[in-house]
ZADO-1210 file (C-alpha; in nm, 4 decimals, padded with zeros to 6 digits):
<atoms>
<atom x="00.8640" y="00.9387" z="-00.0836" code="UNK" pos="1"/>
<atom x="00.8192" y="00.9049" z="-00.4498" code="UNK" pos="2"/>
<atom x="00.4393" y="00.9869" z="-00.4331" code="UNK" pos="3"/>
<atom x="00.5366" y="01.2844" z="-00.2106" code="UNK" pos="4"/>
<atom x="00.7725" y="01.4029" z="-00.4398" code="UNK" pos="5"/>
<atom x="00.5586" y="01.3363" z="-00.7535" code="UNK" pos="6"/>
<atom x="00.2826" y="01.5910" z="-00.6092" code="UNK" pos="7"/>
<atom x="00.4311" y="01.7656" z="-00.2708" code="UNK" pos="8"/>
<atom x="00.2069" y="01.8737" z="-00.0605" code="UNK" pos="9"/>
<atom x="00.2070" y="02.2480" z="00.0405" code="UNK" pos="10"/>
<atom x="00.4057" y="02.4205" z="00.3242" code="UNK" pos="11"/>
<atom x="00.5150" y="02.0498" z="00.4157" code="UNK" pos="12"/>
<atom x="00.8552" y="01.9918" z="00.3662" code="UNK" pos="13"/>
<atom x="00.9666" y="01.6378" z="00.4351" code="UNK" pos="14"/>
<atom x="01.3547" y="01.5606" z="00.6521" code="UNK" pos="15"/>
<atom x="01.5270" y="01.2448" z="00.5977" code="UNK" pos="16"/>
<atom x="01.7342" y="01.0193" z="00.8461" code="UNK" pos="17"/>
<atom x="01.9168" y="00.6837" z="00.7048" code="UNK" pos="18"/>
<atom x="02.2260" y="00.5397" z="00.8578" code="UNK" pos="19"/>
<atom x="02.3660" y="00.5159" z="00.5361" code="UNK" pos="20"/>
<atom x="02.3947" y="00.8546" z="00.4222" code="UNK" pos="21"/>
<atom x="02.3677" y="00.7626" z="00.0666" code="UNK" pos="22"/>
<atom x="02.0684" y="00.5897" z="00.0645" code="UNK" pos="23"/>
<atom x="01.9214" y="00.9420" z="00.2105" code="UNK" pos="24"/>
<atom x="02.1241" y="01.1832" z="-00.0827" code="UNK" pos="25"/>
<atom x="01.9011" y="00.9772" z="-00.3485" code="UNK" pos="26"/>
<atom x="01.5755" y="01.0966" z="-00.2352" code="UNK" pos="27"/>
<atom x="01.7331" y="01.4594" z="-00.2663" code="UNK" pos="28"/>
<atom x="01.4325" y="01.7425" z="-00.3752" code="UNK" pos="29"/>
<atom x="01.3293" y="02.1009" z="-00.3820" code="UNK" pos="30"/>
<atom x="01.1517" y="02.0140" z="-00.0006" code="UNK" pos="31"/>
<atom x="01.3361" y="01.7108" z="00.0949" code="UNK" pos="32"/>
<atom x="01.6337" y="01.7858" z="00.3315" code="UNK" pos="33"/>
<atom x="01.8708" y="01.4885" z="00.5174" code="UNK" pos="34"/>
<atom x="01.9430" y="01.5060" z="00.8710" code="UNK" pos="35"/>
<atom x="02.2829" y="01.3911" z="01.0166" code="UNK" pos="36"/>
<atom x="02.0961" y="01.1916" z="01.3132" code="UNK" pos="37"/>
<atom x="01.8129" y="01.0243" z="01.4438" code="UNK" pos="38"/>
<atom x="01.8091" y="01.2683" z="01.7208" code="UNK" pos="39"/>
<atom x="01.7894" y="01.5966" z="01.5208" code="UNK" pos="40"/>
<atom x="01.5424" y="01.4152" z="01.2455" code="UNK" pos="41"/>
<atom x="01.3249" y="01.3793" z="01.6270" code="UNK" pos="42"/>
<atom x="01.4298" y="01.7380" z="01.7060" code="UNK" pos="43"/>
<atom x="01.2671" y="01.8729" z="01.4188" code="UNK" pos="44"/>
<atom x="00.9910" y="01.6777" z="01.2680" code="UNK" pos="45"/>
<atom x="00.6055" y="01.7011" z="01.3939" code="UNK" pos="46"/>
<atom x="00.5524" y="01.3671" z="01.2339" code="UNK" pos="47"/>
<atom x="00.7708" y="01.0861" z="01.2192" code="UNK" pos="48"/>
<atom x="00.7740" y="00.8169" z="00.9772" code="UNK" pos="49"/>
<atom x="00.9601" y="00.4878" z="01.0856" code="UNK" pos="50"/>
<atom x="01.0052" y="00.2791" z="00.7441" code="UNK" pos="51"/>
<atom x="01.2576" y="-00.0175" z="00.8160" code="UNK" pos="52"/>
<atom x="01.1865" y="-00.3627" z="00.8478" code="UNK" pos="53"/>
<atom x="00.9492" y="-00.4862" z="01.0968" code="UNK" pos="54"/>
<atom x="01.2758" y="-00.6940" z="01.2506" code="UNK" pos="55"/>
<atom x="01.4519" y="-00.3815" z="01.3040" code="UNK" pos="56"/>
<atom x="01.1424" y="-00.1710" z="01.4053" code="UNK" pos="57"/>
<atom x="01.1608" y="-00.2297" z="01.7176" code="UNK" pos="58"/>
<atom x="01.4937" y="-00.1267" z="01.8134" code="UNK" pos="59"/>
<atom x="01.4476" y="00.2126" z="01.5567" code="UNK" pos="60"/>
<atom x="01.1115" y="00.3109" z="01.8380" code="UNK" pos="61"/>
<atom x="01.3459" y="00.2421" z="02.0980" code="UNK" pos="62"/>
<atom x="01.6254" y="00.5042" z="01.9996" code="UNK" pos="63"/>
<atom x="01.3391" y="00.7242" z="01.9306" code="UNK" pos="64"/>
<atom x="01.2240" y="00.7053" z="02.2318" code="UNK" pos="65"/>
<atom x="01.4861" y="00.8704" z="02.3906" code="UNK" pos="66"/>
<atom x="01.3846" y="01.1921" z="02.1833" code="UNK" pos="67"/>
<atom x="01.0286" y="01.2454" z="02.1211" code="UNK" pos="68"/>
<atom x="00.8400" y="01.4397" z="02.3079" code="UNK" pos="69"/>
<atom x="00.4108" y="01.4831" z="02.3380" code="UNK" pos="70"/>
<atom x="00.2531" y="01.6354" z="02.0429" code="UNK" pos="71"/>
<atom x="00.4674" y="01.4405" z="01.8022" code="UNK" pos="72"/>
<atom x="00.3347" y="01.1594" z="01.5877" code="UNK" pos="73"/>
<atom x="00.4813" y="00.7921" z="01.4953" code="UNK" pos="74"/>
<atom x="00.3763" y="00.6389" z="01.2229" code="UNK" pos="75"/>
<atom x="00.5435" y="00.2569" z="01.1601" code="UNK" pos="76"/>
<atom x="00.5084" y="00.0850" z="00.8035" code="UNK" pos="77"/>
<atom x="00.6114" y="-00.2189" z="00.9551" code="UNK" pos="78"/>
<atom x="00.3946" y="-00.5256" z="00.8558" code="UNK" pos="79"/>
<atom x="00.3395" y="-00.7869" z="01.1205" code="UNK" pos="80"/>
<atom x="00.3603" y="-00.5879" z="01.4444" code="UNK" pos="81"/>
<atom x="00.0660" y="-00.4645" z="01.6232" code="UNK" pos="82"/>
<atom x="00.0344" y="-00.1203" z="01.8079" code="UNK" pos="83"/>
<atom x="00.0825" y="-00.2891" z="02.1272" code="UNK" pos="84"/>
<atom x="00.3794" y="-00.3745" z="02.0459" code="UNK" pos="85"/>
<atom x="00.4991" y="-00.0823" z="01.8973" code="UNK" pos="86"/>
<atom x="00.4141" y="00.1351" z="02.1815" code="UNK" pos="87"/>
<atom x="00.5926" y="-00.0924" z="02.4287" code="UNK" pos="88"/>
<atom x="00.9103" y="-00.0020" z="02.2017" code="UNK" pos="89"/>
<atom x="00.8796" y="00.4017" z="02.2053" code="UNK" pos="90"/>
<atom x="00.6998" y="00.4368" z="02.4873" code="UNK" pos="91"/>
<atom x="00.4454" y="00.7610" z="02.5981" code="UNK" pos="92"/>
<atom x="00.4605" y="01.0514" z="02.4799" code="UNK" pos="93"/>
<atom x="00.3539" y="01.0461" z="02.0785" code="UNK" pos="94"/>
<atom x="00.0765" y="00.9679" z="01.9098" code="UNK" pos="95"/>
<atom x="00.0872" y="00.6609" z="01.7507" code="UNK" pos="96"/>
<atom x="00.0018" y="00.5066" z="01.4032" code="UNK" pos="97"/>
<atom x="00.0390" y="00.2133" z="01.1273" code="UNK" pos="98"/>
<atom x="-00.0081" y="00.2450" z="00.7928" code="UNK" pos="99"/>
<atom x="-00.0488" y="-00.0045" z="00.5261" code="UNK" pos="100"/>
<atom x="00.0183" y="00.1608" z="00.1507" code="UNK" pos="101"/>
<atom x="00.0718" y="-00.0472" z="-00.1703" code="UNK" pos="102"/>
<atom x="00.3365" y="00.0508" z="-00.4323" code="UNK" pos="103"/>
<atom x="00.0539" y="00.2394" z="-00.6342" code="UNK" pos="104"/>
<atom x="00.1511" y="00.5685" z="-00.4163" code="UNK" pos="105"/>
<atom x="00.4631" y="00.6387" z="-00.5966" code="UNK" pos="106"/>
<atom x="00.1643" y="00.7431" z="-00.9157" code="UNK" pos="107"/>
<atom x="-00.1055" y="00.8455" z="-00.6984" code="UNK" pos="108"/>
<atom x="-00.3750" y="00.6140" z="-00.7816" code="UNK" pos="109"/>
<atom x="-00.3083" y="00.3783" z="-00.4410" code="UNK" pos="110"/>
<atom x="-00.4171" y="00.2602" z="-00.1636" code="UNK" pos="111"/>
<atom x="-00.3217" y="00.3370" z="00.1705" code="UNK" pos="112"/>
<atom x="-00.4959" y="00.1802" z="00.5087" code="UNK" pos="113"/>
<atom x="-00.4620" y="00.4000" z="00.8237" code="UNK" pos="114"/>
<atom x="-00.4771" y="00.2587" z="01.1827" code="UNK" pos="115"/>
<atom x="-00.4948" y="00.4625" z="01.4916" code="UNK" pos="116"/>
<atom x="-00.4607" y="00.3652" z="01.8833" code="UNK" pos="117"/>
<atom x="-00.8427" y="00.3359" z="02.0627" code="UNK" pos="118"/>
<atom x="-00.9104" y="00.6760" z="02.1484" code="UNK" pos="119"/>
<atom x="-00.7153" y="00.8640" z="01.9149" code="UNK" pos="120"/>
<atom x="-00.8804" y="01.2108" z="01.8176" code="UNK" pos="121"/>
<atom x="-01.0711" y="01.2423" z="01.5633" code="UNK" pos="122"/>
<atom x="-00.8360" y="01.5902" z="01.4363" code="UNK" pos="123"/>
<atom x="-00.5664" y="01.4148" z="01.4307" code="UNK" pos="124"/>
<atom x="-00.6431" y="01.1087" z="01.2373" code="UNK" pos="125"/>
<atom x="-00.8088" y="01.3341" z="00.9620" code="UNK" pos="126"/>
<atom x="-00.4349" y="01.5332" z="01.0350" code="UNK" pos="127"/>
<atom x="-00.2848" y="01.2098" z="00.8786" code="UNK" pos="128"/>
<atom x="-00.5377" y="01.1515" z="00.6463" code="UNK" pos="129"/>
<atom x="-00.4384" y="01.4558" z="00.4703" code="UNK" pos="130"/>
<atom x="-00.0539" y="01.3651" z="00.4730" code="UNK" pos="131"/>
<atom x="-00.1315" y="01.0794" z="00.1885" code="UNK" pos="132"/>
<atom x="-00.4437" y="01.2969" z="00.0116" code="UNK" pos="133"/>
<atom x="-00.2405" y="01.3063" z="-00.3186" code="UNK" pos="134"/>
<atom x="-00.1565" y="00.9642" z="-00.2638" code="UNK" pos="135"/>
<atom x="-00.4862" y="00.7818" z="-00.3915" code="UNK" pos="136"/>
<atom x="-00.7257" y="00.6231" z="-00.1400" code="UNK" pos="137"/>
<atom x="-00.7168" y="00.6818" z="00.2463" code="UNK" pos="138"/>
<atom x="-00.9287" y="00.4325" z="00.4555" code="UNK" pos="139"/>
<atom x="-00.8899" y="00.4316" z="00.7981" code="UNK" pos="140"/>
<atom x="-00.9441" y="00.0179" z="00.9050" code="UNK" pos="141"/>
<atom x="-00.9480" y="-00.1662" z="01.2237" code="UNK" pos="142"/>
<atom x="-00.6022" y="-00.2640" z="01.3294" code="UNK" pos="143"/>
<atom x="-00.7430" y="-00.6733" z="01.3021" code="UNK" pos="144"/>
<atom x="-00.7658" y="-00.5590" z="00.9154" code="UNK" pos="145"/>
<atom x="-00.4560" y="-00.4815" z="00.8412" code="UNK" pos="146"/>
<atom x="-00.3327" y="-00.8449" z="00.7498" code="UNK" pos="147"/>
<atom x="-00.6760" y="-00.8305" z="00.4825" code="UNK" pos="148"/>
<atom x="-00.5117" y="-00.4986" z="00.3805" code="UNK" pos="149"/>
<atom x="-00.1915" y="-00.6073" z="00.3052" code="UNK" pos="150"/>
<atom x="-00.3036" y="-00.9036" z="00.0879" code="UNK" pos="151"/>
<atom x="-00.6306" y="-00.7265" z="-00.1533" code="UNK" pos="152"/>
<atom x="-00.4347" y="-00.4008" z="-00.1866" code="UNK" pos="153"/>
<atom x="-00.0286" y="-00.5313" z="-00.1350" code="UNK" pos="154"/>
<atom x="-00.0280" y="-00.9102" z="-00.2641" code="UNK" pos="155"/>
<atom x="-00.2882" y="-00.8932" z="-00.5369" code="UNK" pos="156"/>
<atom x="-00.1036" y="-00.6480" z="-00.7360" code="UNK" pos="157"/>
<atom x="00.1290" y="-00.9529" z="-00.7913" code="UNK" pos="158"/>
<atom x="-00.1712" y="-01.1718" z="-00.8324" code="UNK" pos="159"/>
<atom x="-00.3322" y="-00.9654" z="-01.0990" code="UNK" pos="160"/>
<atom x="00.0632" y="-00.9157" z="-01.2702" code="UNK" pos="161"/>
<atom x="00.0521" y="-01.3564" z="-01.2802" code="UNK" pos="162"/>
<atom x="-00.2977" y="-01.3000" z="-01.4589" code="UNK" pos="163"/>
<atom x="-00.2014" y="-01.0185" z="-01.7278" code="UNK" pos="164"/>
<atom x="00.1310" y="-01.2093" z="-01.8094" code="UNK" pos="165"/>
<atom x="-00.1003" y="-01.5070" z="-01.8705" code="UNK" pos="166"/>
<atom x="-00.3550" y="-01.3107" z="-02.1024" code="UNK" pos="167"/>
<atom x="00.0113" y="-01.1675" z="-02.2984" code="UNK" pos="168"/>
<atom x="00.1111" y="-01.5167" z="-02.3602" code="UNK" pos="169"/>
<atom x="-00.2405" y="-01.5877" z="-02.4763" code="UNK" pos="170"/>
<atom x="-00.2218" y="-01.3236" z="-02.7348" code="UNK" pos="171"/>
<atom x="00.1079" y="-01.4027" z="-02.8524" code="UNK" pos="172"/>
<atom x="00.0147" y="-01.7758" z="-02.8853" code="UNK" pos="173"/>
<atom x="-00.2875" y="-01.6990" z="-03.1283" code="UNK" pos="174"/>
<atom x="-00.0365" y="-01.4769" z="-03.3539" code="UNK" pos="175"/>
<atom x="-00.0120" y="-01.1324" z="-03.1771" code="UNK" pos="176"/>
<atom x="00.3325" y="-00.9673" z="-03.1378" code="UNK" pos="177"/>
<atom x="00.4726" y="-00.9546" z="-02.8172" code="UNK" pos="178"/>
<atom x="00.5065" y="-00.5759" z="-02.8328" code="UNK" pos="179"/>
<atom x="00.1268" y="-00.5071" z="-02.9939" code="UNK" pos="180"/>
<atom x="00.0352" y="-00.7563" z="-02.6978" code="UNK" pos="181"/>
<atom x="00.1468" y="-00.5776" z="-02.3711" code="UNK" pos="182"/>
<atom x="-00.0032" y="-00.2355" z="-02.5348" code="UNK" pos="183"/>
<atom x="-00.3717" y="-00.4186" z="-02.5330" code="UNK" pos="184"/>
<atom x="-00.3603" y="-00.5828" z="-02.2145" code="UNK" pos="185"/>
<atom x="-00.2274" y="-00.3261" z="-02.0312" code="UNK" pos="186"/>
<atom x="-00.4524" y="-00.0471" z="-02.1874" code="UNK" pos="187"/>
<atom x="-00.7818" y="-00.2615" z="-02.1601" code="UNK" pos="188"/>
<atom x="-00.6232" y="-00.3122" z="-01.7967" code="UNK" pos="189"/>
<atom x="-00.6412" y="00.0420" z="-01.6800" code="UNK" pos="190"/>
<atom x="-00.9853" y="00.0756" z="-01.8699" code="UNK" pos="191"/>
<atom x="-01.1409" y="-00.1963" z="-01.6988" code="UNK" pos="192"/>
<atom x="-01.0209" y="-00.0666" z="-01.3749" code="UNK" pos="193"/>
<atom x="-01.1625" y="00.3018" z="-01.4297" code="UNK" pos="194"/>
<atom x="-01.4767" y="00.1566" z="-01.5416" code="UNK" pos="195"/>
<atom x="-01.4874" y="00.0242" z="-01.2328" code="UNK" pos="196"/>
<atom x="-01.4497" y="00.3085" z="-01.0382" code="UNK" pos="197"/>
<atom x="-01.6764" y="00.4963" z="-01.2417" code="UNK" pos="198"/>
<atom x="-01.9584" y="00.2840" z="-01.1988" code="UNK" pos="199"/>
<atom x="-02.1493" y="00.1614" z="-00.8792" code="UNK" pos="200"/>
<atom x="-02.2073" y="-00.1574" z="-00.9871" code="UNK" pos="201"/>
<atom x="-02.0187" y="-00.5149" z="-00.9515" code="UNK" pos="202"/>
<atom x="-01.7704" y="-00.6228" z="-01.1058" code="UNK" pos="203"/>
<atom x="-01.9780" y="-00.9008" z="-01.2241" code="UNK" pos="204"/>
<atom x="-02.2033" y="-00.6523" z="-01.4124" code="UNK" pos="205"/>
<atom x="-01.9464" y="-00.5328" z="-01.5648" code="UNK" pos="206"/>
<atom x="-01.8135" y="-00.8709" z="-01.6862" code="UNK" pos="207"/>
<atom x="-02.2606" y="-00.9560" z="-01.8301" code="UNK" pos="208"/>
<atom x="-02.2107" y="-00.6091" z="-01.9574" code="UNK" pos="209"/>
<atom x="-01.9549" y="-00.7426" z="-02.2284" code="UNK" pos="210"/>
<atom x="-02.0405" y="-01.1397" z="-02.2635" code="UNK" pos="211"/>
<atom x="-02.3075" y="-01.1287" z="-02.5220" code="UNK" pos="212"/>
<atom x="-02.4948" y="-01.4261" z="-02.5802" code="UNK" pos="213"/>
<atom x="-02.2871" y="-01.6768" z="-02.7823" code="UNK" pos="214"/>
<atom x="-01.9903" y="-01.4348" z="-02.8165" code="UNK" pos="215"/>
<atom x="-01.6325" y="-01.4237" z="-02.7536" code="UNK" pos="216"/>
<atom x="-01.6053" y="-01.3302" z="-02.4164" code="UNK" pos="217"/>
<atom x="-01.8468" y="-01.6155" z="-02.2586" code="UNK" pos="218"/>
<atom x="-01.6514" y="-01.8628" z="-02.4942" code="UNK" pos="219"/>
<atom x="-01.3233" y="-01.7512" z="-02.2739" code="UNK" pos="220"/>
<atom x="-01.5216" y="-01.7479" z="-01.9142" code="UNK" pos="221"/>
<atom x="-01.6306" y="-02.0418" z="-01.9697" code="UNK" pos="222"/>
<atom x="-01.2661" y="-02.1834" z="-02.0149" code="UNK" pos="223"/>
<atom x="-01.2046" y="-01.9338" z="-01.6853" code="UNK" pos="224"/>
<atom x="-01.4757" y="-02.1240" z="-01.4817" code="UNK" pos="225"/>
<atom x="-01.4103" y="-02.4795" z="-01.5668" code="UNK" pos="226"/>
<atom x="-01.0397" y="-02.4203" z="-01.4880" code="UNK" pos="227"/>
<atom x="-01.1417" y="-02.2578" z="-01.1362" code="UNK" pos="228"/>
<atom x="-00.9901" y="-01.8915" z="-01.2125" code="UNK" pos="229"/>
<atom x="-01.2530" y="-01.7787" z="-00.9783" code="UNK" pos="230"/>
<atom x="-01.1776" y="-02.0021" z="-00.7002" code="UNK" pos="231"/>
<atom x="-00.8286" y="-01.9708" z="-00.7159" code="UNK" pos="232"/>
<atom x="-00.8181" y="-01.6125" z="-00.7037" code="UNK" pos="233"/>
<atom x="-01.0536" y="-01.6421" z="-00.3500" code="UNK" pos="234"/>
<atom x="-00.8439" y="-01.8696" z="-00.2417" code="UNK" pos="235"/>
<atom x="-00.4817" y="-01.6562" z="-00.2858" code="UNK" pos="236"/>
<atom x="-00.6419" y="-01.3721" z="-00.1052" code="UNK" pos="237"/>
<atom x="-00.7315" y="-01.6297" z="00.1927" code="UNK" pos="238"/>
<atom x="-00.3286" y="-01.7912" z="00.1497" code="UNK" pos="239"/>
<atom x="-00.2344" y="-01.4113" z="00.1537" code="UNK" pos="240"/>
<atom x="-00.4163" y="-01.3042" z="00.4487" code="UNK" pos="241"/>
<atom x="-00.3358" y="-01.6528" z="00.6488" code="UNK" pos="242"/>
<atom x="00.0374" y="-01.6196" z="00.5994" code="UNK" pos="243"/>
<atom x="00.0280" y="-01.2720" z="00.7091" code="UNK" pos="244"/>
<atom x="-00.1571" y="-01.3445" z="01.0442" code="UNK" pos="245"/>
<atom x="00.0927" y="-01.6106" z="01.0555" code="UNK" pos="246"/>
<atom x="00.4091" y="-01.3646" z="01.0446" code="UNK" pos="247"/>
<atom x="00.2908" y="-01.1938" z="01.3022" code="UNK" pos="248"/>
<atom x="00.1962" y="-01.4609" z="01.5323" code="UNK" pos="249"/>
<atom x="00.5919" y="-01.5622" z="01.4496" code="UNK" pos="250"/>
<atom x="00.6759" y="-01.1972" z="01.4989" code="UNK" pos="251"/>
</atoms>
């Protein structure tokens, strides 16, 4: 909602159903409107988003599918349960889909992975494509990619957070204000990551690009190496993607 509001998309307006009426109010906007009931939210909407819990999803499809009709689309948020499932819940009718965004949509420069049901036309996936456009990235994945998806584009924004709060400390330890230390890492953050973008090469060629031959930088990777930074990250993005598959097999 936030990356909607933050760049709305035109002649979309967006309706807004929460049992608790308040929680609805907050997201008020010029093109956001609430609606008193799940029912009329289904009465009205070409596209319905279902963002609750994957505990509670479920039982949300099921009320819904008392009210949608053919030519409408679901799309569930909920990690951990496959489309299978969720078309068990709200039954035929709908289109179906599952999406997989990280918390980089609220700014528009994230990531969001797009599943469809086998056979799904190909209109109407590039239909919902276009719903996140302004979003940041749209990739359209395999459904047995989703638990991948949610660790490399959901976890590792808390695994690259652990390694920037260790590179602050760092440069408050050899004498750098706090303050004067978050600017640079953050800054040299967001250039490394354009760079990135910009460029077609590796990430590795990036990193030869600025470790010159007895310099500062290959001092520091080769602290980074003997410690295993390398390894470890590998290894969080396996943890990640293992406990996921694991929810869902609990699920």
């Amino acid at each position: 909602m936030k990356g909607w509001i933050r760049a709305p998309l035109p002649g979309v307006d967006v309706l807004v159903y929460d049992k608790v009426k308040e929680s609805a109010g907050r997201l008020g906007s010029g093109f956001v409107s609430t609606a008193d009931t799940l029912e009329e939210l289904a009465a009205k909407a070409e596209v319905i988003f279902v963002v609750v819990k994957p505990k509670d999803t479920p039982e949300v499809l099921s009320l819904l599918s008392g009210f949608t009709r053919p030519g409408q689309t679901v799309i569930s948020s909920a990690a951990g349960l496959p489309l299978s499932r969720l078309r068990a819940a709200l039954g035929p009718g709908p289109s179906l889909f599952r999406i997989m965004p990280n918390l980089g949509v609220q700014l528009g420069s994230g990531v969001v992975a797009l599943c469809a049901e086998p056979g799904a036309p190909g209109a109407e996936v590039e239909r919902i494509e276009g719903l996140f456009a302004r979003m940041g990235v749209v990739e359209v994945v395999g459904e047995e990619m989703l638990d991948a998806v949610t660790a490399v584009a959901g976890s590792a924004i808390g695994f690259l957070a652990l390694a920037l709060e260790g590179m602050e400390d760092g440069a408050v330890r050899v004498g750098m204000p706090r303050k004067l230390a978050r600017i640079f890492i953050r800054q040299t953050t967001l250039a490394t990551a354009q760079l990135l973008v910009e460029q077609s090469g590796s990430a590795a060629e990036l990193k030869d690009q600025v470790a010159s031959p007895g310099g500062t930088t290959i001092a520091g990777l080769a602290i980074l190496e003997e410690q295993g930074v390398r390894g470890a990250f590998l290894r969080a993005i396996e943890a990640a993607t293992e406990r996921g598959r694991a929810l869902r097999e609990e699920g």
